[in-house]
C-alpha positions in Angstrom: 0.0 0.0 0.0 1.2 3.3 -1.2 1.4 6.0 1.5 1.0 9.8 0.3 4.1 11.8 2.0 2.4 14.5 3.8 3.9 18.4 3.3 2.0 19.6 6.7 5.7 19.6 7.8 6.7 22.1 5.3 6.2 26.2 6.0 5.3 27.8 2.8 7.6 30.5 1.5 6.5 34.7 1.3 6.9 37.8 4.0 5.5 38.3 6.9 3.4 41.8 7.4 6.8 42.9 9.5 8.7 42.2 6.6 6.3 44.0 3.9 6.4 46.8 5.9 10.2 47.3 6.4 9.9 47.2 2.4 8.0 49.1 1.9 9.9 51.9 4.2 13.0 51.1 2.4 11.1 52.0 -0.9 9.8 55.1 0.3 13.3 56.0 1.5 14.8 55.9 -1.6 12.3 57.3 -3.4 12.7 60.5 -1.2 16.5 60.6 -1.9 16.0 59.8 -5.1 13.1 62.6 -6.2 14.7 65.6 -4.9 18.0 64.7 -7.2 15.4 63.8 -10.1 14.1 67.3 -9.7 17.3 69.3 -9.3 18.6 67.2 -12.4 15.3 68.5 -14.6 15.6 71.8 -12.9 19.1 72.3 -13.9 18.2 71.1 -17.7 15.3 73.6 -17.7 17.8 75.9 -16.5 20.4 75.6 -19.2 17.3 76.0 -22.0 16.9 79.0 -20.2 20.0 80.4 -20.4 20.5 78.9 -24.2 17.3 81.2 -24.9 19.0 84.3 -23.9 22.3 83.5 -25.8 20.0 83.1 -29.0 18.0 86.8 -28.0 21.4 87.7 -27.0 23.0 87.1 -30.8 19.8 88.1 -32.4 19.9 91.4 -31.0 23.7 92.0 -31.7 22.8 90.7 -35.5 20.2 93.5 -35.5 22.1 96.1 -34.1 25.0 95.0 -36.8 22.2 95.3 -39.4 20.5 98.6 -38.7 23.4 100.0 -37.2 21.7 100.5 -33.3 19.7 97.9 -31.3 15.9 97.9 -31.6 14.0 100.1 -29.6 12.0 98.5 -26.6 9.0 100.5 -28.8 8.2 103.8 -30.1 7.1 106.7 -27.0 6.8 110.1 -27.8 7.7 112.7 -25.2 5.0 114.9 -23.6 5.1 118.3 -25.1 7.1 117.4 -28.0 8.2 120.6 -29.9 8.6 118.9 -33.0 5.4 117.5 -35.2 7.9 115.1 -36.8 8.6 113.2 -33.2 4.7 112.9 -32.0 3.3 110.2 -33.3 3.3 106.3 -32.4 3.4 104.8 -29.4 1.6 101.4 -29.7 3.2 99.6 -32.1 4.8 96.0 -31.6 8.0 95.9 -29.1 11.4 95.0 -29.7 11.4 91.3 -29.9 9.1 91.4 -33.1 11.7 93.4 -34.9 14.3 91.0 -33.9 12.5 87.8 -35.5 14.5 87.5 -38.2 17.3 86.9 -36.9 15.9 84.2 -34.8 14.8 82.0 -38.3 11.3 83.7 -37.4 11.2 85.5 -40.8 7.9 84.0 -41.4 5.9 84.8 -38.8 7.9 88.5 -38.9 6.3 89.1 -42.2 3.1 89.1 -40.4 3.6 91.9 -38.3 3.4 95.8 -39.5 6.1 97.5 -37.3 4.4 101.3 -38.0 0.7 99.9 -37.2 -0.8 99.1 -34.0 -0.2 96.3 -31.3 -4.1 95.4 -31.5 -4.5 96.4 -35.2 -3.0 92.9 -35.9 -5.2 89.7 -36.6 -5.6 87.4 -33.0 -3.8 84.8 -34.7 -0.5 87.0 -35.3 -0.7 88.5 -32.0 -1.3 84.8 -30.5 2.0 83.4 -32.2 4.8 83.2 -30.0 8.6 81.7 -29.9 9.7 78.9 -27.7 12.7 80.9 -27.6 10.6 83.7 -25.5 9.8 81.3 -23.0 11.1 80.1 -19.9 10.7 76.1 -19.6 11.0 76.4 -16.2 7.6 78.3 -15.7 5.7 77.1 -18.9 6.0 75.8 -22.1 4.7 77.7 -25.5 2.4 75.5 -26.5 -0.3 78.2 -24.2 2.1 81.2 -22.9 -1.0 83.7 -24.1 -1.8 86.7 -22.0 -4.8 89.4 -21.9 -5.0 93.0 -21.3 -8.0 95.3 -21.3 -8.3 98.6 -23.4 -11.3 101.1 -22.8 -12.5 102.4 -26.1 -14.0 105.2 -24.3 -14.8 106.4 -21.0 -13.2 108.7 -18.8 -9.4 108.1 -17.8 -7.4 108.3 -14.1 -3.7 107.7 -13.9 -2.7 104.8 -11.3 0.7 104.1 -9.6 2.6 100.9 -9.8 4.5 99.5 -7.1 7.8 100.9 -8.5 6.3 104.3 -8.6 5.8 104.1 -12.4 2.2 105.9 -13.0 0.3 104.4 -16.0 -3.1 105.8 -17.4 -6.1 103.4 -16.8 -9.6 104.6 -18.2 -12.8 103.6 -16.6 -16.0 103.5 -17.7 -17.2 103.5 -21.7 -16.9 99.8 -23.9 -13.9 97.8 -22.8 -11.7 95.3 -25.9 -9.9 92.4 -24.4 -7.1 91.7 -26.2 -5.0 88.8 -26.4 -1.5 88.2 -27.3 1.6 85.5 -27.0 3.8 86.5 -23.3 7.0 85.3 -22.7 10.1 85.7 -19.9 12.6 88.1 -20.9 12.9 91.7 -21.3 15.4 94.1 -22.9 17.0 96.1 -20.1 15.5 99.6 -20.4 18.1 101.0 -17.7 18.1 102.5 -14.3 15.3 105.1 -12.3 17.7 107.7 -12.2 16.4 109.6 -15.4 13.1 109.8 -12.7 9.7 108.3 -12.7 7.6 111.0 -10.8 5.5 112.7 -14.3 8.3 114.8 -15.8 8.9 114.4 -19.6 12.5 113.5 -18.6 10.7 109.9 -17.1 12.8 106.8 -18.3 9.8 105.5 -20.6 9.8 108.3 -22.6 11.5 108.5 -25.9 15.0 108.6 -25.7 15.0 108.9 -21.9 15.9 105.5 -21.1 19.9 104.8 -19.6 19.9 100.6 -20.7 20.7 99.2 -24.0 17.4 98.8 -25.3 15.4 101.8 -24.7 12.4 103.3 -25.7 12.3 106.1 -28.4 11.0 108.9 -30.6 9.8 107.8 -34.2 10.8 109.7 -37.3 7.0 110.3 -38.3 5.9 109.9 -42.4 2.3 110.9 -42.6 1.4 110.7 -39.3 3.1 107.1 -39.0 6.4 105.8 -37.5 8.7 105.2 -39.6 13.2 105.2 -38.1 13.6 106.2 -34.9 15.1 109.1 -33.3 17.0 107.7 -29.6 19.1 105.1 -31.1 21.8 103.4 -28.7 24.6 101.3 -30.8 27.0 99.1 -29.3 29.7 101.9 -29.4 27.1 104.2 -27.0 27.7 101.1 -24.3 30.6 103.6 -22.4 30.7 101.0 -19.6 31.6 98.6 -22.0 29.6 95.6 -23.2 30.9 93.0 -20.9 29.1 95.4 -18.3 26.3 96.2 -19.1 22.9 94.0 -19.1 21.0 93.9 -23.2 18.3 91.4 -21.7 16.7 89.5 -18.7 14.3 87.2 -17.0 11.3 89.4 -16.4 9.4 89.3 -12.7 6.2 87.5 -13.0 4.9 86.5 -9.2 3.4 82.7 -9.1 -0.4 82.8 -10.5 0.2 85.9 -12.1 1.2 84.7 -15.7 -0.2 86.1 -19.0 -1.1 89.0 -16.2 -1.4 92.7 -16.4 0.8 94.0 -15.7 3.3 91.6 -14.5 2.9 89.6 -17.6 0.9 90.9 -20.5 1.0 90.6 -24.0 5.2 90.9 -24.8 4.3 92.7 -28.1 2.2 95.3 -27.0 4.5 98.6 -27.3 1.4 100.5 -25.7 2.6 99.0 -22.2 5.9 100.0 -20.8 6.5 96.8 -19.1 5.4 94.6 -22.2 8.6 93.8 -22.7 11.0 95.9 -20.9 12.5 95.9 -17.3 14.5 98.4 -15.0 17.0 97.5 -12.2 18.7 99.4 -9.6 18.1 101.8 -6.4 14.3 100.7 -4.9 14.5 98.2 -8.2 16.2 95.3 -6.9 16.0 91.9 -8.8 13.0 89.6 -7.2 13.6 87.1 -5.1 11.1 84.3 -6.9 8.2 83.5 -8.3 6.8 83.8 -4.2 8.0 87.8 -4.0 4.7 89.3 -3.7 6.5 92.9 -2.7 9.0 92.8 -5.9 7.8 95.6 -8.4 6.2 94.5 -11.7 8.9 96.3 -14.0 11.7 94.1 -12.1 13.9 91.6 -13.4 13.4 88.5 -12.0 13.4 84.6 -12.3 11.5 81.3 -10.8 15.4 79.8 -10.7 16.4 78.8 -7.0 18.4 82.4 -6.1 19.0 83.6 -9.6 18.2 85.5 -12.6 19.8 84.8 -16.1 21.3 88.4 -18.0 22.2 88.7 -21.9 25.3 91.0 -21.8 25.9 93.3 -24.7 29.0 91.3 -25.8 27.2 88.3 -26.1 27.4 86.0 -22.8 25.0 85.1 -20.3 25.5 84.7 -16.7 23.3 83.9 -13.5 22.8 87.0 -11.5 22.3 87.0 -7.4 18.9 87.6 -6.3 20.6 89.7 -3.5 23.1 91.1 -5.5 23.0 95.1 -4.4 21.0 97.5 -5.9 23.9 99.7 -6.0 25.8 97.4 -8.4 22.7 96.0 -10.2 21.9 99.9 -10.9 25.5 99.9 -12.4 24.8 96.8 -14.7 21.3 97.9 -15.8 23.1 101.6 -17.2 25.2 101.9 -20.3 26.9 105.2 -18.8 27.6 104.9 -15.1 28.6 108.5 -14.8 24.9 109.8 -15.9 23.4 108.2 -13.0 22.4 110.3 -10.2 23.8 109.1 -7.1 
């Protein structure tokens, strides 16, 4: 007679509830040393794109300025009480970085801009139509980087201050046009505050009256329409030299305040001082992240941990301090130390 060997001896192999626990601690150790490096690694890759993007506005820009013979003006301003008929007309044509297009292998969507017409005269789908190069990876992608500003086709107007003392006109009242447009990160460096921001015709967005690289400036009128323009800075006017003086920067734009007025509005928009243009200096300092709520709305500024990327005129690009001093950042952000008011 056969007899069946019985197994009731045996204990069966797999873990314990001890042991599937001290697993699973072990993988959710490693996973917290492991995702902090993961995010630093893609942070530090976002961060290099980032600075890549400013080398290639960087060149652009130089190209242009080679070209025309003077960089492109942040937009065209006319000053208040301007003497001469032949200096009074624009002021809300596209900014700077449409004119620069070009020279980024954009020549396409260039042709689809007017430079001597207005910012909103143009179709949605030209205004809409941005550059990856315009845009920080490490707060968006391109793909949607579309902002919106209001304009009041009539009604009666006030004048408002921003935080960095910069007064704009805002009119209430009448029919209100939203109007959208593609926003991006950087700004030309439009200078220091020293030239004053208090209502004077001498203020720093006026034409001409800006002490950075890329300034904003009178047009040469045909007909009523711009045309050249007046203020021109060339890479010769740089007196501090181009190695030390800013040409671009990461613009300011607090967390949930993207494709904002008027942190972050439409970057085309020459009607809007800030579209695309940023100061630096005395009561300017650079922001200290995307969690500055205090940090003015025309400062540089960057969501990189402690620093903001600059375009030199020569052509580099280098990480900035957050806490650099506004003394010295004043210094980098003029093209003529010796005109600043100190």
């Amino acid at each position: 007679m056969l007899k069946v060997k019985s197994d009731s001896g045996h204990r069966r192999a797999g873990f314990t509830i001890i042991e599937l626990l001290v697993v699973i601690a072990i993988i959710a150790i490693l996973v917290a040393i492991t995702f902090p490096a993961v995010q630093h690694a893609r942070e530090a890759a976002r961060s290099t794109q980032c600075r890549n993007n400013l080398k290639q506005i960087g060149m652009a820009t130089s190209l242009f300025e080679s070209a025309f013979g003077a960089y492109p003006p942040a937009r065209f301003q006319p000053r208040p009480e301007e003497p001469n008929p032949e200096y009074q007309c624009g002021g809300e044509e596209p900014t700077w970085l449409v004119r620069i297009m070009p020279f980024l292998e954009a020549e396409s969507l260039h042709k689809k801009w007017t430079l001597n017409d207005s910012f909103r005269s143009h179709e949605e789908e030209v205004r809409n139509e941005g550059l990856s190069v315009f845009v920080c990876p490490t707060r968006r992608s391109a793909t949607n980087a579309i902002g919106r500003r209001q304009f009041s086709i009539s009604g009666s107007t006030t004048t408002m201050t921003l935080p960095c003392g910069c007064p704009i006109t805002v009119t209430t009242g009448g029919t209100e046009e939203e109007v959208t447009g593609a926003v991006g990160d950087y700004a030309g460096n439009h200078g220091d505050l020293s030239p004053g921001a208090w209502g004077s015709p001498d203020d720093l967005w006026f034409g001409g009256n800006g002490t950075g690289a890329i300034i904003s400036s009178r047009a040469v009128c045909n007909e009523d329409k711009p045309g050249d323009w007046l203020d021109k800075i060339r890479a010769d006017d740089i007196d501090d030299g181009t190695s030390n003086t800013f040409l671009a920067g990461e613009l300011h734009v607090p967390i949930g305040r993207l494709g904002k007025f008027p942190e972050n509005p439409p970057m085309f928009d020459g009607d809007y001082f800030g579209a695309a243009s940023r100061i630096g200096g005395p009561t300017m300092p650079i922001s200290k992240g995307g969690k500055d709520k205090e940090a003015s709305a025309l400062s540089f500024g960057s969501w990189h941990d402690g620093v903001c990327h600059f375009a030199y005129c020569d052509g580099s690009v280098r990480a900035i301090s957050n806490s650099i001093s506004t003394r010295t950042l004043g210094y980098l952000c003029n093209r003529d130390d010796q005109t600043r008011i100190r």
